[in-house]
Every structure is written in structure tokens, then in C-alpha cells.
C-alpha positions, 0 to 999 in steps of 0.5 A: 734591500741589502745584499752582503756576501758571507765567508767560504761557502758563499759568494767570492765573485759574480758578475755585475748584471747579475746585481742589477737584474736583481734590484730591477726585481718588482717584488721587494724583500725586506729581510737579509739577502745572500748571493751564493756563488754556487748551489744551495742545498735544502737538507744536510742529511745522508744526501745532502752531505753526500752533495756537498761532499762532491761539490767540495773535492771539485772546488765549487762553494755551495750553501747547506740549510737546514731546519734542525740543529744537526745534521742527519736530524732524522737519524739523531732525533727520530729514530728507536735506539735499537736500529741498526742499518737493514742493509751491509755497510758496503750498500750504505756508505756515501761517496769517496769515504767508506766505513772505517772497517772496524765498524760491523756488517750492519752499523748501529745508529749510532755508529751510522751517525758518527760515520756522517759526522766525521764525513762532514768533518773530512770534506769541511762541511759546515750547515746553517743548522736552524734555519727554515725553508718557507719557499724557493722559487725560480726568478726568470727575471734574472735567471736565478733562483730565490730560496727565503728562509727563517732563522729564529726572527730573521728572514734571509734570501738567498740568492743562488744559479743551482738549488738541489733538493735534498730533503728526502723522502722522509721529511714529515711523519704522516699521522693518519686519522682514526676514528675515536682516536682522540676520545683514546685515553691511553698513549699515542705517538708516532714511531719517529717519537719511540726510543725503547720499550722500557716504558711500555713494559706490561702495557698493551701496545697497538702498533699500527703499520706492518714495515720494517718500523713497525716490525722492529718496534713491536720486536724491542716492545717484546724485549721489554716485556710489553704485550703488542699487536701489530695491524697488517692492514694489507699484504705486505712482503717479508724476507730473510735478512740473509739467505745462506749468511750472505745479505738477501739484498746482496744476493738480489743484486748479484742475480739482477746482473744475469737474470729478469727482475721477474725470475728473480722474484720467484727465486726469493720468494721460493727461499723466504717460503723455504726460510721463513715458512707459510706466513698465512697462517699468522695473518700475514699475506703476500702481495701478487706482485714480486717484492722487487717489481712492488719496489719498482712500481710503488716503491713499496720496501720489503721488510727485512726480519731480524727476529720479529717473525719468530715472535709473530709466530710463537704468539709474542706479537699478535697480528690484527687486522685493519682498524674500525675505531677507537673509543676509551682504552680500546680498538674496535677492528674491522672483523669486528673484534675488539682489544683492549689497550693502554698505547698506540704507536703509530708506525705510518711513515713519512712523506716528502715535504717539498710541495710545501715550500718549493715552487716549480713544477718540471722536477716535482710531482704534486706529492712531492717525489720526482715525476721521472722514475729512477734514473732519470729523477734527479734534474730539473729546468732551471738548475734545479736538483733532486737527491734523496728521492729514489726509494733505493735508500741510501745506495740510489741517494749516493749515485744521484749526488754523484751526478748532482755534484759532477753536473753543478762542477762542470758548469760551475767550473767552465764559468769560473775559467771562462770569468777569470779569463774575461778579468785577465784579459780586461788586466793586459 
């Protein structure tokens, strides 16, 4: 085995029987073997970065890898031109660097983008882009944990006292199965490979999911001329961005403060109902519960309309009901209809793919989400972290690297203090 120590985020000192713990280890691992003084961070995305930027201004070194080659890949690779942040930017900005301020309410992607690209700039943040994490599992025999990566043909071992999770709950397109579908001649792709209508034009798309993805595609297939229908498969529900040009999700904040979540359920849906109408009508129901208390329990985002309603409603995007089967240039529907189409945009979400590679079970649920709710979720035995994995988006991502990075310091800093007194005193 061969253990080397690479520059700045690596390791710059570490005591002796930590080495020998190691190479007492039975299991031999024949690739290259990294100690990291300080944590490894598995994901530079929003949460990653926010981790990593929290670790920097405390003086800790720390590691981020990352599969693909840049950071917030979701973001940069995986998203339709048309998004723009669904929420104000005052609730989307990371820790310690807010929007510049000339940026708009709600930032493009690509604005979003450049924002996390000059926050990794500002706080020295430097990735291992490419590189793969097969496993990361907790070695008891020295008290560290042992995260295994690929990059291209090499195998690297890092070697690390804290491993934060920040992968997020968006890590894997879920692609559900349909019967037919792969007898369907037309196109079909998920909504993470969609950039824009403008191939679609004239076409009659299927776009399978009812979330705010699925709303916003079948929103930029009618700006370019394409015919979509939608599936709402269950009920689902459907505010107002804004309620009286103040943001909804702002607005729901504010009256959190004073009143119970229930009330403040009611309120919303009274001023949607007044705002947007009875949805019924257009095949659209609500669920029995609340949109907040929904977001609680399931998880369950509300969407946020930014147009797509007044298309639903003026017969632009036709709502279908749930899917029977598919067979060639068609869709059978399980009322019995069928619709004939030339594509299929499956916009079915993602899911977290931490039970793929991280072994332990103190943190994690076997569906790869924190078994404790928020905000409790974000620590583990061990020294093992979760960031990413609220379901409160990007806000709820920021306070747990917060804590994240102020926990990894404390510890990290006493070690370091009590270390270089052990050295000064062995000195005199």
C-alpha cells in the first residue's frame, strides 16, 4: 500500500498511530491511498460548496469529489434553458455571499450558475471533478472512515476523520416503467435531458408528471408551438408564485411566525382559490391535505404557476389522466382514451443515490434520505454528515451546512490546538 499526502486540502499533519492503525487494516487495497486531514465532501453542488465554504473561513482543509466535471452538474447539465430560480433570491442565496444585487428576483439558471461559480472562487474552493464514489464505509479498526473512488482507470482511497454526504436529493433521474413503452417509436427522454421546445414544434408530446418540472416544460412546449398534454396521475397542489406581488413562499414564512401550520394552510388555499379559481374543472384536484403539512409529511413540493395554468385552462395543454400502456405512436390512458403522440417527456424526478455507495446505517434510510426528520437529519455516528436532504430546498440545504461545517471546525480546531501543544512541549 502506498499512502502519499497531496497539497492544500489534503493532509498537513497527523499523528503516528493513525498510520499504523492503518496498515494493520486485513483488507488490502491496492490502488492510491490519500489521508485527508479534515472531512471529505462527496457532491460540489449548492451543498457541497455551501459545506466547503464554511470549513474554508474556519481554517479546516477538506476534500470535495465529484463525479462529474463541474460543479452544481445538475444545474449546468440537467436542467431546460427556460428555469429560473421558483423562489426569491434572498431564499437561495449560500451562506456568507448573497446575490450580487443587480441580479433579478428570480435568477436565471444561468445567472444561478455564475453566482456558485464566483462562490467557489471567493472561498478557494477546488473539486476533484470526475471522479467517482463506488463506497465509503466507517473502518472501526482505526476510527476513520475509508471513502474508495475512480477516476478514469485509477482507484483512489481516501482516508478522512469526517465524511459529509452532500449528494442530494436529486442525484438519479427515476425513470418509471410503462408498459409498451419500449414498443413506442417516437421520442422519449427524461425531463433532466429537455433544454427547449424548439425541436418539438408541431409535435404532440406526453409529458408525464404534474411538478413544477412537468408544469414548466409543457409551459416552454407551448412557446414553441408544440401540442403537449400533461398526465396528473394524482392530486397535486397548485399556488400562485405571488400573492399580492409579494412571493407566496414569503408570504408563508411570515405567517409561520404567528400562526399553526394548519391556519395557515387554509389561508393559502382560500387566496390561490380566489387567485387561480376551481381547478377541478380542468382535471386538476387538490390533496386533503394542506400544501405546507403535505410538504412536511411527504415532502411533497407545491407547485409554484408562473403561466402554465392559463395555458391548462385555455386548452393549450390538455390534462390527461394516469397511463394504461403504450404501444406504436400512441398512449392508451386508464379511462380508457387513447391519444396519439410523436414524444414522451418523462418528468418523474430523482432520487437520492446514497444507498449505492455509502455504507452505514445510523444517518441514512435504506431510500437514501436522513432517517430523522428536519432538523435533526443532519448527523450521524461516526462523523458521518448529511447536507442536501431537507426537502426545504436550497434554504434548509444552507443551515445544515451551517452547522456541518461549524461542528467538523470545533472539533477540528481543538485537535489541531491540543496537537501543536503536545509538539511545543515535546520541543522544550
Amino acid at each position: 500500500m502506498h499512502c502519499c499526502c497531496c497539497c492544500c486540502n489534503n493532509l498537513d499533519h497527523c499523528p503516528t498511530m493513525v498510520y499504523q492503525a492503518f496498515d494493520q487494516h486485513e483488507e488490502l487495497f491496492t490502488g492510491r491511498c490519500i489521508l485527508v486531514n479534515g472531512p471529505v465532501i462527496v457532491g460540489a453542488g449548492p451543498s457541497g460548496l455551501a459545506v466547503g465554504a464554511g470549513l474554508h473561513q474556519q481554517g479546516v482543509p477538506f476534500v470535495i469529489l465529484e463525479r462529474a466535471d463541474c460543479i452544481a452538474a445538475l444545474w449546468q447539465h440537467n436542467t431546460y434553458d427556460r428555469l429560473k430560480l421558483h423562489l426569491p433570491k434572498q431564499f437561495c442565496q449560500l451562506p456568507y455571499f448573497p446575490f450580487p444585487p443587480d441580479f433579478p428576483e428570480y435568477p436565471s439558471k444561468y445567472q444561478f450558475i455564475e453566482y456558485l461559480e464566483s462562490y467557489a472562487k471567493k472561498f478557494e474552493i477546488s473539486p476533484r471533478f470526475n471522479e467517482s464514489v463506488q463506497s465509503a464505509k466507517y473502518d472501526e479498526t482505526c476510527g476513520l472512515w475509508r471513502v474508495r473512488t475512480v477516476a478514469g482507470e485509477c482507484e483512489v482511497e481516501y482516508i478522512c476523520r469526517w465524511l459529509v454526504v452532500a449528494t442530494g436529493e436529486n442525484a438519479e433521474k427515476i425513470v418509471p416503467e410503462f408498459e409498451g413503452l419500449d414498443e413506442f417509436e417516437g421520442t422519449v427522454m427524461h425531463a433532466c435531458d429537455y433544454r427547449s421546445g424548439e425541436a418539438f414544434e408541431g409535435k404532440r408530446v406526453l409529458v408525464v408528471g404534474c411538478g413544477n418540472s412537468g408544469m414548466e416544460v409543457s409551459l416552454d412546449l407551448c412557446h414553441h408551438n408544440a401540442l403537449p398534454s400533461m398526465v396528473v396521475r394524482s392530486s397535486v397542489h397548485i399556488l400562485p408564485r405571488e400573492i399580492g406581488g409579494k412571493s407566496t413562499f414569503e408570504l408563508a414564512t411570515a405567517l409561520m411566525k404567528w400562526l399553526p401550520l394548519k391556519v395557515v394552510d387554509k389561508i393559502l388555499l382560500v387566496l390561490a382559490s380566489c387567485i387561480l379559481g376551481n381547478l377541478e374543472k380542468y382535471g386538476i384536484k387538490r390533496p386533503t391535505k394542506g400544501p405546507l403539512q403535505l410538504k412536511n409529511i411527504k415532502g411533497k413540493t407545491p407547485v409554484l404557476d408562473i403561466g402554465a395554468l392559463q395555458k391548462i385552462k385555455s386548452g393549450k395543454i390538455q390534462i390527461v389522466p394516469g397511463i394504461k400502456k403504450f404501444s406504436s405512436g400512441r398512449v392508451e390512458l386508464v379511462n380508457g382514451a387513447n391519444l396519439e403522440i410523436d414524444s414522451v417527456i418523462l418528468a418523474t424526478g430523482y432520487c437520492s443515490n446514497v444507498p449505492s455507495w455509502l455504507k452505514e446505517e445510523s444517518l441514512f434510510s435504506k431510500e437514501g434520505m436522513p432517517i430523522r426528520p428536519f432538523p435533526e437529519g443532519w448527523k450521524g455516528k461516526a462523523g458521518v454528515y448529511a447536507v442536501g436532504f431537507t426537502g426545504r430546498g436550497l434554504s434548509g440545504a444552507s443551515f445544515d451546512a451551517v452547522r456541518v461545517a461549524q461542528d467538523v471546525g470545533k472539533i477540528w480546531n481543538q485537535e489541531t490546538n491540543h496537537y501543536a501543544s503536545f509538539l511545543r512541549s515535546k520541543m522544550q
